[in-house]
VEXMI-764703 format. One line per field, with one value per residue (C-alpha): x, y, z; residue in three letters; residue number from 1. Coordinates in Angstrom, 3 decimals, decimal comma, m for minus. Each point is the difference from the previous one (the first is absolute). Layout:
u c(X:...)
v c(Y:...)
w c(Z:...)
residuo c(ALA:...)
num c(NUM:...)
***
This chain:
u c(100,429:0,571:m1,897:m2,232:0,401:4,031:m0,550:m0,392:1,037:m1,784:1,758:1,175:0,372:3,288:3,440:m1,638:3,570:1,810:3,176:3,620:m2,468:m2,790:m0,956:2,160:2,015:3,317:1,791:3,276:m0,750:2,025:2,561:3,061:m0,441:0,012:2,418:1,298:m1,528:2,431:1,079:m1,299:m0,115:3,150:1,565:0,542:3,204:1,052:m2,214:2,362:2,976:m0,825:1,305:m1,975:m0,831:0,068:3,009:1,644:1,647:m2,399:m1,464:m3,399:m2,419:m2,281:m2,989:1,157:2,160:3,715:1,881:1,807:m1,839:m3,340:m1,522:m2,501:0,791:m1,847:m2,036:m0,941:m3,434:0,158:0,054:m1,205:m0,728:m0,618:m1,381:m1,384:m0,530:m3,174:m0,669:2,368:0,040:1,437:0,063:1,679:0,430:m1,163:1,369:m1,707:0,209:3,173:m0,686:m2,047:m3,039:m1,857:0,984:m0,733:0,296:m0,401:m0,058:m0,912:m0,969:m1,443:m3,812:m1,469:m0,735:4,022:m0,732:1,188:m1,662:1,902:m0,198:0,603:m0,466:0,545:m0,407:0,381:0,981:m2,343:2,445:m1,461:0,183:3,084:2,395:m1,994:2,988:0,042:m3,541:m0,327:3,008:m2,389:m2,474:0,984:1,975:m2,646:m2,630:2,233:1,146:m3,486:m0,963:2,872:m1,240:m3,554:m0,215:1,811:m1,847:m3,196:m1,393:m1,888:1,638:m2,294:m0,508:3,750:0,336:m2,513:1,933:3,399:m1,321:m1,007:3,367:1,762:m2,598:1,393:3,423:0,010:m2,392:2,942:2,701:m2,220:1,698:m1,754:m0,984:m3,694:m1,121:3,142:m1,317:1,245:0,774:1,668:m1,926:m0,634:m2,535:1,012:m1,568:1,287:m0,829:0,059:m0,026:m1,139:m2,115:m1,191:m1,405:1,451:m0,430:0,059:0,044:0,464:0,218:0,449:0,589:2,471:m1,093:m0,225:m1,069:m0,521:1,626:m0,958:3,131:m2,534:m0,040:m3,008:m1,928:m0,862:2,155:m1,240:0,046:m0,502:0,629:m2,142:1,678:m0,789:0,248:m1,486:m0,519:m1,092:m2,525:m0,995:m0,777:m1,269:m2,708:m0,710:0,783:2,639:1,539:2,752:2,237:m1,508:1,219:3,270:0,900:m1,013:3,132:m1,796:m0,373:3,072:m1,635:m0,430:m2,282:0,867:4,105:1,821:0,869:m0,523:m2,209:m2,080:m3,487:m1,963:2,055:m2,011:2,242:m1,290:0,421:m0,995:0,746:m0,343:0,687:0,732:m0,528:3,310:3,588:0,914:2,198:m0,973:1,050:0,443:1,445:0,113:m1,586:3,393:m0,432:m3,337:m0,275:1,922:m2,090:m3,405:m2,397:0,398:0,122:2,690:1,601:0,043:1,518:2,810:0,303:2,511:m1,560:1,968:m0,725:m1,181:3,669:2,362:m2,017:3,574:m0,061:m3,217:0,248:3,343:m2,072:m3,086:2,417:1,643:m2,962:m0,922:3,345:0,003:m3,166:1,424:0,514:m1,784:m0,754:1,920:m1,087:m0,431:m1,608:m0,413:m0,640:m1,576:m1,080:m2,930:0,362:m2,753:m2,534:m0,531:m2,152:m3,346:m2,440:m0,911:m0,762:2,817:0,195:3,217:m1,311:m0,319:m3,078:m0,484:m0,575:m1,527:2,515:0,026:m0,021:m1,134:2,018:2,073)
v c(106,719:3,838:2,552:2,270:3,091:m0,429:0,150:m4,221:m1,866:1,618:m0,118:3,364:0,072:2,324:m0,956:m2,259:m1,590:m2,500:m0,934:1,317:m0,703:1,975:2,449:3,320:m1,024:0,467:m2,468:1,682:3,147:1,545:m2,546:2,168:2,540:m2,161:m1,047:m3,465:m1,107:1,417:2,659:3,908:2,354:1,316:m2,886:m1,283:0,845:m2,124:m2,862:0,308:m1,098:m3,388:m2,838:m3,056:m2,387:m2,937:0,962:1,835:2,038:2,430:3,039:0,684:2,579:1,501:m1,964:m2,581:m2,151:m0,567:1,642:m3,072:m2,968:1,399:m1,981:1,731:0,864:m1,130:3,433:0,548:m1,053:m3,195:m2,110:1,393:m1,707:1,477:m1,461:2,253:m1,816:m2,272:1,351:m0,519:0,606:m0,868:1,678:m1,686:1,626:m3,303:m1,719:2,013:3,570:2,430:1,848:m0,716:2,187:m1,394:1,715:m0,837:1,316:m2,044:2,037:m0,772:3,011:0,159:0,987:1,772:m2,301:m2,021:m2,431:m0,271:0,529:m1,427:1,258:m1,476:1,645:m1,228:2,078:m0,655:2,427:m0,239:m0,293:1,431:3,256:2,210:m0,592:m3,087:m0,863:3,797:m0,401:m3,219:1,681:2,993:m1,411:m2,598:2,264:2,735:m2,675:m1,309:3,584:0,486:m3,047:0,557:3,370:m0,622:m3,631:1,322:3,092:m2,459:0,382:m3,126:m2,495:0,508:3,085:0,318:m2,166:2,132:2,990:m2,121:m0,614:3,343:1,009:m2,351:1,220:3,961:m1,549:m1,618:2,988:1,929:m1,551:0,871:3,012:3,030:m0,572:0,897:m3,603:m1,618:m3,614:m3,469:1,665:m1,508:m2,555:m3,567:m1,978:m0,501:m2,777:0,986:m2,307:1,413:m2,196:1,566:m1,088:m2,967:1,412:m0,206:2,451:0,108:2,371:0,627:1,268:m2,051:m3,779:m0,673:m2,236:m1,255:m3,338:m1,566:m3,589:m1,675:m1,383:m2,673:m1,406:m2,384:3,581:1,863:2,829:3,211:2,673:3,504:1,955:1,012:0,457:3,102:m1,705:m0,333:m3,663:0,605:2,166:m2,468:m2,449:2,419:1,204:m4,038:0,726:m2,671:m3,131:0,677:m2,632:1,575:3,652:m0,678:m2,064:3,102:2,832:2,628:m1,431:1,842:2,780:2,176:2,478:1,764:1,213:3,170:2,452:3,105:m1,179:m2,254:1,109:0,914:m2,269:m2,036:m2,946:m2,575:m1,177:m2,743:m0,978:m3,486:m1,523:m4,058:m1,991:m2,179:0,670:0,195:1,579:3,095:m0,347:3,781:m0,686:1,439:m2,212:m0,983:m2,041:m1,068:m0,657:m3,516:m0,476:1,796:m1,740:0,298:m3,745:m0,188:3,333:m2,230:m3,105:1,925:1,917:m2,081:m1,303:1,676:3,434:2,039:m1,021:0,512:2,681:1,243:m3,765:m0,706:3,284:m1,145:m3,379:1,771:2,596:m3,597:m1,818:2,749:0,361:m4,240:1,167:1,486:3,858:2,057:3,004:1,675:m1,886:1,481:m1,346:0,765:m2,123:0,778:m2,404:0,847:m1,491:m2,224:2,034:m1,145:m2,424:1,027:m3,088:1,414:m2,602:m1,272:1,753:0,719:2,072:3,985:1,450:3,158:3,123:3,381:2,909:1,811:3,029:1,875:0,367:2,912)
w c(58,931:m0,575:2,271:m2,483:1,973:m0,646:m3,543:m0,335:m2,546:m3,696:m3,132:m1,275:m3,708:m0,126:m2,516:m2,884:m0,644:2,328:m1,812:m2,101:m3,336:0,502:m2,883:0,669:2,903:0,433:2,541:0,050:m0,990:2,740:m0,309:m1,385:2,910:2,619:1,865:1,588:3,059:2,630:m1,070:m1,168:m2,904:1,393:0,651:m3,673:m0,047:3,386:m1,753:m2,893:1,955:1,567:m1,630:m1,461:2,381:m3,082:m1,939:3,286:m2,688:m1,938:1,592:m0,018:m1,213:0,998:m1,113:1,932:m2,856:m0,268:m2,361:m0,672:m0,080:0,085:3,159:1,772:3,124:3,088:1,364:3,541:m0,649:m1,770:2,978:3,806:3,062:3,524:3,424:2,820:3,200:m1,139:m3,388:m3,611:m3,356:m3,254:m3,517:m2,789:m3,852:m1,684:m2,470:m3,107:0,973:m0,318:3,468:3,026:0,140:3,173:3,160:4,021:3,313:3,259:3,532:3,749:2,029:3,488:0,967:2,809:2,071:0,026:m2,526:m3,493:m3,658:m3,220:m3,480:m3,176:m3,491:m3,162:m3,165:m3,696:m2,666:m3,244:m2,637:m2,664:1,733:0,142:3,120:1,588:2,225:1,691:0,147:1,933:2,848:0,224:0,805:2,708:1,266:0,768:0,751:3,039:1,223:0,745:1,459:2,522:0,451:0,316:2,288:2,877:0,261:0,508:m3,449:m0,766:m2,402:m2,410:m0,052:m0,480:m2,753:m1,731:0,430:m1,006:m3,152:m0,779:1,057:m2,560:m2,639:0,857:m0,300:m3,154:m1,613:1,261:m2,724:m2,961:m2,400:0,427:m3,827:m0,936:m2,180:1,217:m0,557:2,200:3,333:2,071:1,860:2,119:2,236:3,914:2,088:4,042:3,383:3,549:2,784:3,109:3,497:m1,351:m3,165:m3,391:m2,793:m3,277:m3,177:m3,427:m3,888:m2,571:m0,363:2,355:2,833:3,555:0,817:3,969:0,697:3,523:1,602:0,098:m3,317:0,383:0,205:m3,512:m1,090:m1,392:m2,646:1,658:m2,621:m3,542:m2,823:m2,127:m2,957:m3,682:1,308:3,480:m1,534:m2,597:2,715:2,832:m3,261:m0,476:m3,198:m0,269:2,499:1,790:m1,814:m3,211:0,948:1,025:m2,631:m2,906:m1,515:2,361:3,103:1,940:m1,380:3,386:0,139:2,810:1,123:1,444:m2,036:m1,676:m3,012:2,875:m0,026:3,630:2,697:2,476:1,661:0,966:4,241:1,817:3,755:1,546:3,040:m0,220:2,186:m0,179:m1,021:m3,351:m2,645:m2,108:m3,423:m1,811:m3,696:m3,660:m2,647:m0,809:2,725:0,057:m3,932:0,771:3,424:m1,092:2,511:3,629:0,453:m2,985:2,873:2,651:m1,494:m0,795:3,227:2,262:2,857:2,801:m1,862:2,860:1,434:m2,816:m2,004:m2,015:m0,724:m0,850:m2,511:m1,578:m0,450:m1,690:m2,552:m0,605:m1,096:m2,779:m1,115:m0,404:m2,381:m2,134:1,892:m2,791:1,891:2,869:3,365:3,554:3,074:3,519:2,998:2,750:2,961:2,331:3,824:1,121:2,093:3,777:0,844:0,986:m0,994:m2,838:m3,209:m1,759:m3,781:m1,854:m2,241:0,408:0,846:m1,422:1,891:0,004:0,493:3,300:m1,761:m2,769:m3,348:m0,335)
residuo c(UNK:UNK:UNK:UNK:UNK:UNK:UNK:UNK:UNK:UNK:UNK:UNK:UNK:UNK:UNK:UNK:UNK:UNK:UNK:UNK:UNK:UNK:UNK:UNK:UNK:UNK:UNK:UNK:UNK:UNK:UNK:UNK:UNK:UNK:UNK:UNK:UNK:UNK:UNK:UNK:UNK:UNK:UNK:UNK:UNK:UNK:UNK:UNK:UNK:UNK:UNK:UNK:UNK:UNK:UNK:UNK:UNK:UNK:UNK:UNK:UNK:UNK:UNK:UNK:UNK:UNK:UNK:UNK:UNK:UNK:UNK:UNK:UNK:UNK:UNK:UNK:UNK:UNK:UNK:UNK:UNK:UNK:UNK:UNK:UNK:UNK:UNK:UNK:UNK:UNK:UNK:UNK:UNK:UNK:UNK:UNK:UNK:UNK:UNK:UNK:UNK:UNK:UNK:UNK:UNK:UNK:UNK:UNK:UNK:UNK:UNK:UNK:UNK:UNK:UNK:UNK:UNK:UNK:UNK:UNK:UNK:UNK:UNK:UNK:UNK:UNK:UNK:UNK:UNK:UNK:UNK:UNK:UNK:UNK:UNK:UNK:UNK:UNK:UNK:UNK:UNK:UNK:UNK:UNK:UNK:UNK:UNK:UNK:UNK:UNK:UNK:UNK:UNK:UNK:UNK:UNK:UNK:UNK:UNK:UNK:UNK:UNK:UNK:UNK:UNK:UNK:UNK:UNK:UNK:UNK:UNK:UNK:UNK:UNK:UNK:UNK:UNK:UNK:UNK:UNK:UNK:UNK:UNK:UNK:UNK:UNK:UNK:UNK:UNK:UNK:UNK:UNK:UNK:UNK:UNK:UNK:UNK:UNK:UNK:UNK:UNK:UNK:UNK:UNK:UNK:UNK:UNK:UNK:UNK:UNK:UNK:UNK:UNK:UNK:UNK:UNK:UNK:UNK:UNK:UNK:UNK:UNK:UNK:UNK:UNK:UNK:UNK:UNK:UNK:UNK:UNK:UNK:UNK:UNK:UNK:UNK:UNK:UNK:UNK:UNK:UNK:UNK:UNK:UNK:UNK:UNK:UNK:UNK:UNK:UNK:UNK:UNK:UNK:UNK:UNK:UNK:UNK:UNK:UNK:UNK:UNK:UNK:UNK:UNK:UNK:UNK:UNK:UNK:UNK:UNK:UNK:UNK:UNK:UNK:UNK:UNK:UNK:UNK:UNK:UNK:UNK:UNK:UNK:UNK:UNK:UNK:UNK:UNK:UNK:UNK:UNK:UNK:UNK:UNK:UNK:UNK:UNK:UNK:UNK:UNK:UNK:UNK:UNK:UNK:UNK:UNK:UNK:UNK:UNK:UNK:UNK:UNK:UNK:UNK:UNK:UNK:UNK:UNK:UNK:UNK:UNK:UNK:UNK:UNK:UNK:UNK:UNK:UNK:UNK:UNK:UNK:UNK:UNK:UNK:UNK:UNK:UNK:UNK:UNK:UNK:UNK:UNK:UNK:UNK:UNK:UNK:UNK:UNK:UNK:UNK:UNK:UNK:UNK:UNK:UNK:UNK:UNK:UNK:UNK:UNK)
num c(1:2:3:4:5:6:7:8:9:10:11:12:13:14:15:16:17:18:19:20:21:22:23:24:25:26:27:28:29:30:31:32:33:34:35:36:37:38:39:40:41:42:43:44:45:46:47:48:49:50:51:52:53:54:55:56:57:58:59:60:61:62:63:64:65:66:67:68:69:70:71:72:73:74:75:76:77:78:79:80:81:82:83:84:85:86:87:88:89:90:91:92:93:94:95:96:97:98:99:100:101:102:103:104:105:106:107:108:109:110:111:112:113:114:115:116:117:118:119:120:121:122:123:124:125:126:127:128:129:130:131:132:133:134:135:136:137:138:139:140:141:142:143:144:145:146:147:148:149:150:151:152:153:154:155:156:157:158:159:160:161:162:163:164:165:166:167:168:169:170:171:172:173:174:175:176:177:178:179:180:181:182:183:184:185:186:187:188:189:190:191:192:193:194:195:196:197:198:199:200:201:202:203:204:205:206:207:208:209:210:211:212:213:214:215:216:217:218:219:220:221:222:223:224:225:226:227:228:229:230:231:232:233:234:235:236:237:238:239:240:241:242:243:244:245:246:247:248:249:250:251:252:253:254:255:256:257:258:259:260:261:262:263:264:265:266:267:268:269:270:271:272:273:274:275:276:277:278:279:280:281:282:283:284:285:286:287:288:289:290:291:292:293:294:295:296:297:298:299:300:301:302:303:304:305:306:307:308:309:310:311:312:313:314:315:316:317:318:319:320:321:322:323:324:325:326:327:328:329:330:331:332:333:334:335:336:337:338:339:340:341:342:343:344:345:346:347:348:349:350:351:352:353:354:355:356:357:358:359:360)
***
């Protein structure tokens, strides 16, 4: 699936913890410095001076509570939804966690030669490190300035999402205090599609995911994506089945993120070019925890996806929250335009393909 010479798809054995209760972590341990989503340090005192939107009466401080009846106040983060043109995304908080610490960015920009490339990233901040939700913005938002930056100039897509990722990586390494020992650095896993002259690419840290569903559902779906994962590795190593893995404590373990504390980054990248239309899937395992398999993917998926994407993602964010919406949940869809007829065999699933040009 993965081209080796773009680093393919190997398991790096990086953070050995994947969750708030791992030995030594410290889920909020930036908590009482932060502030609410929407506004800045220097803003506490403006946050301070809204009024409850429950009690209508009580003002609230500046960690986001009212002083009067204590409801929580809804932050600019808990819920987001955007649609550019042929590509949308949704991000929801959950229903378990106290802030949303998954973050997205969707863009269309246009190529050399008139046509159009859209991007999709989707990043998810590990929260037993410090700051995961500043972690997660950094990172999609440096991993889409360069895509726009690098696609229009010609770069291949590929190639591009290489240097994306490493961009995000940079960002995120950025946030960590200039501390010698300073342990859980801010970090988070990214998962990005571009869709581009027929080809679609792929890439990504972590265990978030991106799964292919034909607008032909009589056609199989697909996984593109690896995880790097205690469990993926278990499995990858034959050392365990894969409903064995994922059903152990450490299989959301990943083993390989951006951040600070990461070890030697090599992202993954893959580029394929179906053969029919279909719909690109790009989600955090909040998502894909309630619709692991790409056939479970698909079932959800509304038909008419690759024509109401901000539906289809509202639909998908729905069906994890229905769950049980344990974990912060964030997905991206993306469709990709059936290719021109040339007589070539009928196949709805992606072929893989060798980049054009070498890695970065």
């Amino acid at each position: 699936m993965q081209d080796p010479a773009y680093g393919g798809g190997e398991t790096r054995h990086d953070r050995p913890y994947g969750g708030p209760d791992a030995p030594g972590a410290s889920p909020w341990a930036a908590a009482a410095a932060e502030a609410p989503y929407g506004s800045t340090p220097t803003g506490h005192e403006a946050a301070a001076k809204k009024t409850c939107v429950a009690c209508r009466a009580g003002r609230v401080d500046t960690d986001g509570y009212c002083e009067h009846c204590g409801h929580a106040q809804p932050r600019e983060r808990d819920h987001v939804e955007e649609e550019l043109g042929s590509v949308a995304a949704v991000s929801d908080r959950g229903l378990r966690h106290h802030r949303n610490e998954d973050s997205f960015a969707v863009a269309a920009t246009a190529l050399a030669d008139g046509s159009t490339a859209t991007v999709a990233i989707v990043c998810d901040g590990v929260s037993s490190a410090s700051r995961p939700d500043d972690a997660s913005a950094a990172a999609a938002a440096a991993a889409n300035e360069t895509l726009l930056e690098a696609l229009p100039r010609g770069t291949h897509p590929q190639e591009a999402m290489h240097r994306a990722i490493l961009a995000a990586a940079d960002a995120v390494t950025a946030l960590a205090p200039e501390v010698p020992g300073a342990q859980n650095a801010p970090a988070c896993t990214l998962v990005g599609a571009v869709v581009s002259g027929g080809l679609l690419t792929i890439g990504w840290v972590g265990d978030s995911r991106a799964y292919w569903v034909p607008d032909d559902r009589g056609a199989l779906p697909r996984r593109l994506t690896e995880d790097d994962s205690w469990a993926a590795q278990m499995v990858a190593a034959g050392l365990m089945g894969e409903a064995e893995a994922y059903a152990d404590a450490r299989a959301h373990a990943i083993t390989g993120w951006l951040g600070a504390d990461a070890y030697e980054l090599e992202p993954h990248t893959a580029t394929f070019r179906p053969d029919h239309a279909g719909v690109v899937v790009v989600c955090t395992d909040g998502l894909w925890n309630y619709a692991e398999s790409a056939v479970e993917m698909a079932r959800v998926l509304p038909a008419d996806a690759a024509a109401r994407p901000l539906h289809s993602a509202q639909v998908l964010v729905g069906h994890a929250l229905d769950g049980g919406g344990h974990d912060n949940v964030t997905v991206a869809v993306v469709p990709f335009a059936a290719p021109p007829a040339d007589g070539a065999a009928a196949d709805a699933s992606p072929r893989a393909e060798a980049a054009a040009h070498p890695r970065a």
